[in-house]
Residue frames as qw, qx, qy, qz and C-alpha x, y, z in Angstrom:
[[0.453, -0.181, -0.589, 0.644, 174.68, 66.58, 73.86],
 [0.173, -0.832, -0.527, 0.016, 172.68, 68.74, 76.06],
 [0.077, 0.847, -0.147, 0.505, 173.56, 72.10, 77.49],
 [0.716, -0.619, 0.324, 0.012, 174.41, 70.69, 80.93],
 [0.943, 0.209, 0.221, 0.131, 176.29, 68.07, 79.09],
 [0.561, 0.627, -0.042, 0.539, 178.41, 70.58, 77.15],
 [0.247, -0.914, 0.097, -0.307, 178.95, 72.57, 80.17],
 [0.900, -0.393, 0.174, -0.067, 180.40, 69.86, 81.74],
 [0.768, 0.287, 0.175, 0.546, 183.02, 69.39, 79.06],
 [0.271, 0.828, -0.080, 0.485, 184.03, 72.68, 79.21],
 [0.627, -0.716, 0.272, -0.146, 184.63, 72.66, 82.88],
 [0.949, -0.129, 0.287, 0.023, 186.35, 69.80, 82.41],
 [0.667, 0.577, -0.091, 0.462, 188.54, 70.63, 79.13],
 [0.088, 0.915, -0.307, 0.248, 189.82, 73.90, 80.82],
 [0.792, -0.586, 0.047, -0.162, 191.26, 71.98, 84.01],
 [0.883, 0.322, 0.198, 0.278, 192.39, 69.57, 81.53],
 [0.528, 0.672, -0.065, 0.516, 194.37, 72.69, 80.02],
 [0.482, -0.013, -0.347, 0.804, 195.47, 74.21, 83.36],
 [0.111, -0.583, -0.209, -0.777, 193.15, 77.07, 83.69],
 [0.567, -0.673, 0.212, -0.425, 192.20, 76.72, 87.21],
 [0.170, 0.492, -0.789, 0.325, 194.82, 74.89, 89.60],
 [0.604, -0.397, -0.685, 0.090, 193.79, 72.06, 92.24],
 [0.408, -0.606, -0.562, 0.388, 191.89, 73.83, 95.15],
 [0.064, -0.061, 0.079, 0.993, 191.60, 76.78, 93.35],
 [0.347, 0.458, 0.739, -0.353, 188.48, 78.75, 93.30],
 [0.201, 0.577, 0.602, 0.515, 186.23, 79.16, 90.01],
 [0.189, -0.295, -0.190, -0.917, 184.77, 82.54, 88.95],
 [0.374, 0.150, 0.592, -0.697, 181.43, 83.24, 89.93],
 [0.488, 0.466, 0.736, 0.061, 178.26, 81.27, 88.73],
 [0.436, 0.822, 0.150, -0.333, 177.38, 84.64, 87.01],
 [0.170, -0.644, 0.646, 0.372, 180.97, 85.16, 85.73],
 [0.454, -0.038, 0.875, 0.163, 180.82, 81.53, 84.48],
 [0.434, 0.402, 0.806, -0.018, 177.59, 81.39, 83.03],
 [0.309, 0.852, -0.152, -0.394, 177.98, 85.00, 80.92],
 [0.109, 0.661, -0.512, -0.538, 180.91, 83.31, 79.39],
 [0.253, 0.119, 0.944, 0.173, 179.81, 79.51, 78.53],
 [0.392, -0.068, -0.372, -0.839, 176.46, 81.65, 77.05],
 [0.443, -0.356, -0.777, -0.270, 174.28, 79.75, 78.85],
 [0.450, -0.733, -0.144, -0.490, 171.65, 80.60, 82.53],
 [0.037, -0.632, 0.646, -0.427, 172.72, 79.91, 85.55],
 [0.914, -0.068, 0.218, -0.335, 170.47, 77.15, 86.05],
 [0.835, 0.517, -0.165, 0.093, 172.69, 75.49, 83.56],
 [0.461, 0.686, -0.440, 0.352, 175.56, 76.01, 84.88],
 [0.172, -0.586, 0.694, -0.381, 174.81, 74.80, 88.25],
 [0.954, 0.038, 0.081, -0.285, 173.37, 71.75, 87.12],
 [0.592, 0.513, -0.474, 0.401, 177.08, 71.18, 85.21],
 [0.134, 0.451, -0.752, 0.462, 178.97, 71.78, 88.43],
 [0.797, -0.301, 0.316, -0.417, 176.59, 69.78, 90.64],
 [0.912, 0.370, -0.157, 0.077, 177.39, 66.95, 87.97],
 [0.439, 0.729, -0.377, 0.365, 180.86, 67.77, 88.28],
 [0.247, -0.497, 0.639, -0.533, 180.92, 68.05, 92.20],
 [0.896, -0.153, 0.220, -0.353, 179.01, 64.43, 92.22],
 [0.767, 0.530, -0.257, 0.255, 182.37, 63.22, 90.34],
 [0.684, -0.598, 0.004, 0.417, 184.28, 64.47, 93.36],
 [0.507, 0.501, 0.139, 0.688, 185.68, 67.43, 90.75],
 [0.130, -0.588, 0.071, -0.795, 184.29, 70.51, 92.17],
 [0.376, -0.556, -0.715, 0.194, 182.95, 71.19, 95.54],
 [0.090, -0.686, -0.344, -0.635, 180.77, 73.80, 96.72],
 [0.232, -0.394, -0.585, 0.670, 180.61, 75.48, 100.38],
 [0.022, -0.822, -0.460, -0.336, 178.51, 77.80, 101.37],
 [0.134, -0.990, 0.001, 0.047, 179.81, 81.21, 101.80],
 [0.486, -0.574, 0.506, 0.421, 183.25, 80.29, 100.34],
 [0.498, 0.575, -0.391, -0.518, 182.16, 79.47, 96.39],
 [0.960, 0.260, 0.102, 0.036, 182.73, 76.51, 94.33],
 [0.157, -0.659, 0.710, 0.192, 186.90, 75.13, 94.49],
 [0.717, 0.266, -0.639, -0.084, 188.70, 72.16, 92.26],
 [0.731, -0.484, 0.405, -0.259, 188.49, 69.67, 94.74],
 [0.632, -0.043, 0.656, 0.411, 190.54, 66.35, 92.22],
 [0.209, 0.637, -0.256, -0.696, 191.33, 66.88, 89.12],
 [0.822, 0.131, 0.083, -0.548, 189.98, 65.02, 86.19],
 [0.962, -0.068, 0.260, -0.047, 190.51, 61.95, 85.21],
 [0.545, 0.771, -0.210, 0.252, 193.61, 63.08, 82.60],
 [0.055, 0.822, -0.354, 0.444, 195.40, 64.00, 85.34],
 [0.527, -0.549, 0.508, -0.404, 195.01, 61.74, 88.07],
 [0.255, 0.422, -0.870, -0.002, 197.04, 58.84, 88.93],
 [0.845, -0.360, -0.285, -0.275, 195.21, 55.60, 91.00],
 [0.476, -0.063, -0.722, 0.498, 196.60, 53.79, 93.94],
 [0.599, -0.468, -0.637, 0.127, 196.16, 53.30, 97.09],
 [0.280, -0.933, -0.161, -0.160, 196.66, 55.70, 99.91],
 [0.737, -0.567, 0.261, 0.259, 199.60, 54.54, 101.29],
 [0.719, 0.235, 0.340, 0.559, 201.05, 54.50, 97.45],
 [0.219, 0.873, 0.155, 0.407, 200.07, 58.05, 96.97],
 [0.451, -0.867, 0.191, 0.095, 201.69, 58.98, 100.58],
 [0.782, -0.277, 0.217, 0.515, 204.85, 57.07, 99.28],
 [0.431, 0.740, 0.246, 0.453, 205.02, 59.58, 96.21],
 [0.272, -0.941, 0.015, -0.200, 204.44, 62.40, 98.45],
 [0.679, -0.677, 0.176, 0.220, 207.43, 61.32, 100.18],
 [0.701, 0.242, 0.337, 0.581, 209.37, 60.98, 96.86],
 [0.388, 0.599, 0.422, 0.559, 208.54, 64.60, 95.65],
 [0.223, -0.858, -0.407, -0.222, 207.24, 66.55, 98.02],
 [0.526, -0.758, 0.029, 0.385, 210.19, 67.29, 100.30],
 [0.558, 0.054, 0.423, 0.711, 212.61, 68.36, 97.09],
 [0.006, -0.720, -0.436, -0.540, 209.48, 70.64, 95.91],
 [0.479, -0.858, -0.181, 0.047, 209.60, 72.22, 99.52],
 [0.609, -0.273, 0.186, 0.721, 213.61, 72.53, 99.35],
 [0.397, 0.427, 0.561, 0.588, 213.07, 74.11, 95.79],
 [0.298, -0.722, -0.596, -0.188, 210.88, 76.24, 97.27],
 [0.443, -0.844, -0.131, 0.271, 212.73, 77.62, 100.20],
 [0.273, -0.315, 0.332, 0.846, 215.46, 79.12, 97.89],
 [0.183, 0.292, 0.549, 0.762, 213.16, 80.71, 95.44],
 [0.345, -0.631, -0.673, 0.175, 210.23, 82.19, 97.66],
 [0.188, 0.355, -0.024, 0.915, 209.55, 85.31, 97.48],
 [0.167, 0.027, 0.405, -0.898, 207.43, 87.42, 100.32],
 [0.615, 0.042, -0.282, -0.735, 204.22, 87.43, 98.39],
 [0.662, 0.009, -0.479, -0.576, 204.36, 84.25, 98.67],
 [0.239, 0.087, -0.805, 0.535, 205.19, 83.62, 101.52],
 [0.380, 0.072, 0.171, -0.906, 202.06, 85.58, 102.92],
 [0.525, 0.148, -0.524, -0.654, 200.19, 83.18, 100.58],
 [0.600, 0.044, -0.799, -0.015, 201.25, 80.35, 102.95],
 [0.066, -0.081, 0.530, -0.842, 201.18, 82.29, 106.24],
 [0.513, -0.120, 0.146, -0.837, 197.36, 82.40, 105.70],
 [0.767, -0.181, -0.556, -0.265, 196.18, 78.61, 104.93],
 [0.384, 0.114, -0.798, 0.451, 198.06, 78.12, 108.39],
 [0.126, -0.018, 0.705, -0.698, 195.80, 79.67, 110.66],
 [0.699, 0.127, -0.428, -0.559, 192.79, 78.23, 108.75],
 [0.599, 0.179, -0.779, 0.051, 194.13, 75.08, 109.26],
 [0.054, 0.049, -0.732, 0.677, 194.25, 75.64, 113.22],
 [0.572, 0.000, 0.214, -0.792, 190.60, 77.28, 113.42],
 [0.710, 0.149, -0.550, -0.414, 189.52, 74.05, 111.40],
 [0.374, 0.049, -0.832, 0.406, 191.53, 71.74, 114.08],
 [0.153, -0.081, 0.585, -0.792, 189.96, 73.77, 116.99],
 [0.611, 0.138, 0.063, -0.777, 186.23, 73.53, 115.26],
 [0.504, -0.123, 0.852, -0.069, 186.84, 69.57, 114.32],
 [0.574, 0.677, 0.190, -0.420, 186.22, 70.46, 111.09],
 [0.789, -0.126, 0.548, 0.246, 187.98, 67.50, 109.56],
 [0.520, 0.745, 0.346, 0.234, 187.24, 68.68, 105.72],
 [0.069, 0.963, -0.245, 0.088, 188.35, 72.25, 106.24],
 [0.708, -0.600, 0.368, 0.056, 191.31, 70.71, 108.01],
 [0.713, -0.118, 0.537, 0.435, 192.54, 68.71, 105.36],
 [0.632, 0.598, 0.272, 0.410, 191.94, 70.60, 102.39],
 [0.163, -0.929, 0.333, 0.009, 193.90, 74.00, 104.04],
 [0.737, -0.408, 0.491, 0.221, 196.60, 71.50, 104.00],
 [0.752, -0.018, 0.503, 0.426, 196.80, 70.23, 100.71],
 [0.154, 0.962, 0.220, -0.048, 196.34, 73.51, 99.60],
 [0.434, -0.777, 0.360, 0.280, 199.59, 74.28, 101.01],
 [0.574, -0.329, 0.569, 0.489, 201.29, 72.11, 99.46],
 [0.485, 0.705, 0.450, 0.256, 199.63, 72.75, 95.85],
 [0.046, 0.992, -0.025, 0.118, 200.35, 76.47, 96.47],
 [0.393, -0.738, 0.466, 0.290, 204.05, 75.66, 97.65],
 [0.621, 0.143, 0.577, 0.510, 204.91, 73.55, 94.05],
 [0.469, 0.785, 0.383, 0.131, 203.68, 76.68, 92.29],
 [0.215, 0.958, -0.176, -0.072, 206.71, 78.52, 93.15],
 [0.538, -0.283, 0.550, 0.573, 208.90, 76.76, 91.76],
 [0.426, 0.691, -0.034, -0.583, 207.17, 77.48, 88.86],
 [0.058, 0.189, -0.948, -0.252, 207.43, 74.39, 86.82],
 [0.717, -0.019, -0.180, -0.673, 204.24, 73.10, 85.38],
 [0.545, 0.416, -0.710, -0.159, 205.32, 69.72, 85.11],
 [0.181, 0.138, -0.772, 0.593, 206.28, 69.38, 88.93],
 [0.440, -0.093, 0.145, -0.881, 202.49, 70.54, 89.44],
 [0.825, 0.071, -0.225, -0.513, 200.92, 68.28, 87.78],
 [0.465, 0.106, -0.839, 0.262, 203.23, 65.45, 89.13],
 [0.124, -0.075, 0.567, -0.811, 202.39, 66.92, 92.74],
 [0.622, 0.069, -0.123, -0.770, 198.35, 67.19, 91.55],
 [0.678, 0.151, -0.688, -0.209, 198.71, 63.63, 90.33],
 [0.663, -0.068, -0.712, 0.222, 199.91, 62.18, 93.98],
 [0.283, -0.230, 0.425, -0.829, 198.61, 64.44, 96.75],
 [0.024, 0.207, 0.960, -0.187, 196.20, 62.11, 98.46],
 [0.158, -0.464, -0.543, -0.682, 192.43, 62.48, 97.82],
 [0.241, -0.362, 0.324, -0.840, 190.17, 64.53, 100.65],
 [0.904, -0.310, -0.139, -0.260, 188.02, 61.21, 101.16],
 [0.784, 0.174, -0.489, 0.341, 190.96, 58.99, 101.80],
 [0.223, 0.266, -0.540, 0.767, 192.60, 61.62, 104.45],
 [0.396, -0.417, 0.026, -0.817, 189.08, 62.09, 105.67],
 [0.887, -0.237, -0.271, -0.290, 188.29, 58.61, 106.68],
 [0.644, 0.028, -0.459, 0.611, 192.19, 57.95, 108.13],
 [0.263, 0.171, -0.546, 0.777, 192.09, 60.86, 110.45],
 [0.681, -0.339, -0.192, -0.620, 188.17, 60.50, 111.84],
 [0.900, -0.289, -0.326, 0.019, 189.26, 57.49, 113.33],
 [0.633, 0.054, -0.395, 0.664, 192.47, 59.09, 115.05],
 [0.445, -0.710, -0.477, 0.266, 192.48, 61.02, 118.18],
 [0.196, 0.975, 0.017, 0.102, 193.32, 64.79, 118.83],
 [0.624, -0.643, 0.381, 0.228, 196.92, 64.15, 119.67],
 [0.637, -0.129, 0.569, 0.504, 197.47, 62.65, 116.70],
 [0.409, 0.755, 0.304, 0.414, 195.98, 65.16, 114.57],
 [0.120, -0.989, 0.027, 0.077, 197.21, 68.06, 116.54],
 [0.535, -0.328, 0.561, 0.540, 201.49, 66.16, 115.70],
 [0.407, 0.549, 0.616, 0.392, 200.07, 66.69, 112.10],
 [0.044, 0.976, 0.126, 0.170, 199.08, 70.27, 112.58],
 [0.456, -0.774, 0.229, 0.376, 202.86, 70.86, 114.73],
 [0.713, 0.184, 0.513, 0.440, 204.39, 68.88, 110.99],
 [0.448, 0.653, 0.406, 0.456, 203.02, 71.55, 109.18],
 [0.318, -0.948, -0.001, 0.025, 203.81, 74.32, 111.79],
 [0.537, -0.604, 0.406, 0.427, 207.56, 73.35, 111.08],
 [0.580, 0.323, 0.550, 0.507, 207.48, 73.30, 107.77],
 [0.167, 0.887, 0.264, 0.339, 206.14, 76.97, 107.30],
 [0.448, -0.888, 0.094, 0.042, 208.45, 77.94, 109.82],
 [0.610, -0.346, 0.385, 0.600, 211.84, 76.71, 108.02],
 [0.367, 0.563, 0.415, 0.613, 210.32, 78.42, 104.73],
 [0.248, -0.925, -0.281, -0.059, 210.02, 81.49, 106.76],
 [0.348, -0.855, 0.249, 0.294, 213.65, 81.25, 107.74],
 [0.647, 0.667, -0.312, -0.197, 214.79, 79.62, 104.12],
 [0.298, -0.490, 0.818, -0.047, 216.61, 77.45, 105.74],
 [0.696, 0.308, -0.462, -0.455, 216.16, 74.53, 102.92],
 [0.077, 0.201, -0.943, 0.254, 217.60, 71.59, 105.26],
 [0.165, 0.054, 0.598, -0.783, 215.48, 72.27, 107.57],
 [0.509, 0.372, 0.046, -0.775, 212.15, 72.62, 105.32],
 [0.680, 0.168, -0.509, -0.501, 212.59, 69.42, 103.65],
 [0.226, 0.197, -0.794, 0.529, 213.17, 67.48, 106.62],
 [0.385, 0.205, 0.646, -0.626, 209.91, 68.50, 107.83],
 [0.712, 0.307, -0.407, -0.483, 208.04, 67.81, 104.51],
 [0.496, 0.064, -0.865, -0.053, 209.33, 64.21, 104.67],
 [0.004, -0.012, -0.816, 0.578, 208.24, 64.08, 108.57],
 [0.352, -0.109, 0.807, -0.461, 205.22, 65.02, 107.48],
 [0.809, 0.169, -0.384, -0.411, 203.90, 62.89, 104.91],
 [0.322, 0.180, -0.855, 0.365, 206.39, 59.90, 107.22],
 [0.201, -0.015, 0.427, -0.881, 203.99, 60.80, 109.52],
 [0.628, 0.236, 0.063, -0.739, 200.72, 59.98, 107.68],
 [0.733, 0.239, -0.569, -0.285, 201.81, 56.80, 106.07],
 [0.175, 0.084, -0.864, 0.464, 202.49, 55.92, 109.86],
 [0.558, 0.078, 0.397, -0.724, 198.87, 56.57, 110.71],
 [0.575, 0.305, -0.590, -0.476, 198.17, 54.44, 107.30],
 [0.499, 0.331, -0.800, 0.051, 200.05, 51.50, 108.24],
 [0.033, -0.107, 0.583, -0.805, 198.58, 51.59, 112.08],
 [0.473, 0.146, -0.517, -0.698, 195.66, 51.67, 110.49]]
């Protein structure tokens, strides 16, 4: 196996092992490529590879984030099957959540929110959805249960899928999306756990109504 080749597997093992989280971002290329022992050329040939897999993806002037995780991890179906999941898990992981939630991390969630908006305002569909499923990645982590993570990881829809369902839908119906997630961050704010999973179900209930509409 080449050096790219091996790089690639390494990227790939750690994921595998947990080391970086879905929609977390990687070191830097230098960072990287001091420890895998190899240039940097190498090493962004690996994540290109990687990001042509729909693993990684690169922006410019934001770095290189897990964008799916690999193939170990991830479950198949359909969109609508993954949204039903979401609807199984996700609003219990958000309950969980609002009793256990400390400040920090609250703060943690406060910020993907107005991301999310600028993203809406700039029709920057991409940014849009991954600030989202961010959220919710970053709200299963405090419960602090690997298990639940990697369930969550496993059935969070993929950023094509959401990308091609809400391109075709007008700004009304993305902007009832953006109000979904504006009430969700707003009963974890007041811990009110009813309340917070209630909107979790509304809105993934929500999205499998855009599905189905479709």
């Amino acid at each position: 196996m080449n050096k790219q080749g091996l790089i690639e597997q390494k990227i790939t093992q750690a994921l595998l092992d947990g080391r970086w989280k879905l929609f977390e971002r990687l070191p830097s290329e230098r960072l990287l490529a001091e420890e895998f022992g190899v240039n940097r050329t190498t090493l962004r040939a690996a994540m290109t590879a990687l990001a042509a897999k729909g693993i990684l993806e690169t922006r410019h002037g934001s770095g290189t984030h897990v964008r799916a995780l690999p193939s170990g991890h991830i479950t198949g179906g359909s969109l609508q099957e993954k949204l039903d999941a979401c609807l199984l898990l996700v609003p219990p992981i958000i309950r969980s959540c609002s009793l256990a939630m400390r400040p920090s991390q609250l703060l943690g969630l406060e910020r993907l929110f107005p991301m999310t908006g600028t993203a809406l305002r700039n029709d920057d569909m991409h940014a849009f959805i991954q600030a989202q499923m961010q959220f919710f990645a970053e709200a299963s982590r405090v419960v602090g249960n690997e298990s639940v993570n990697a369930a969550l990881a496993a059935c969070l829809p993929d950023g094509k899928s959401l990308l091609r369902l809400l391109e075709d839908c007008g700004l009304p119906l993305k902007e009832t999306i953006f109000a979904r997630l504006a009430g969700i961050l707003s009963a974890l704010r007041h811990a009110d756990a009813e309340e917070a999973t209630a909107a979790a179900g509304a809105y993934f209930l929500n999205l499998k109504t855009l599905v189905e509409s479709a």
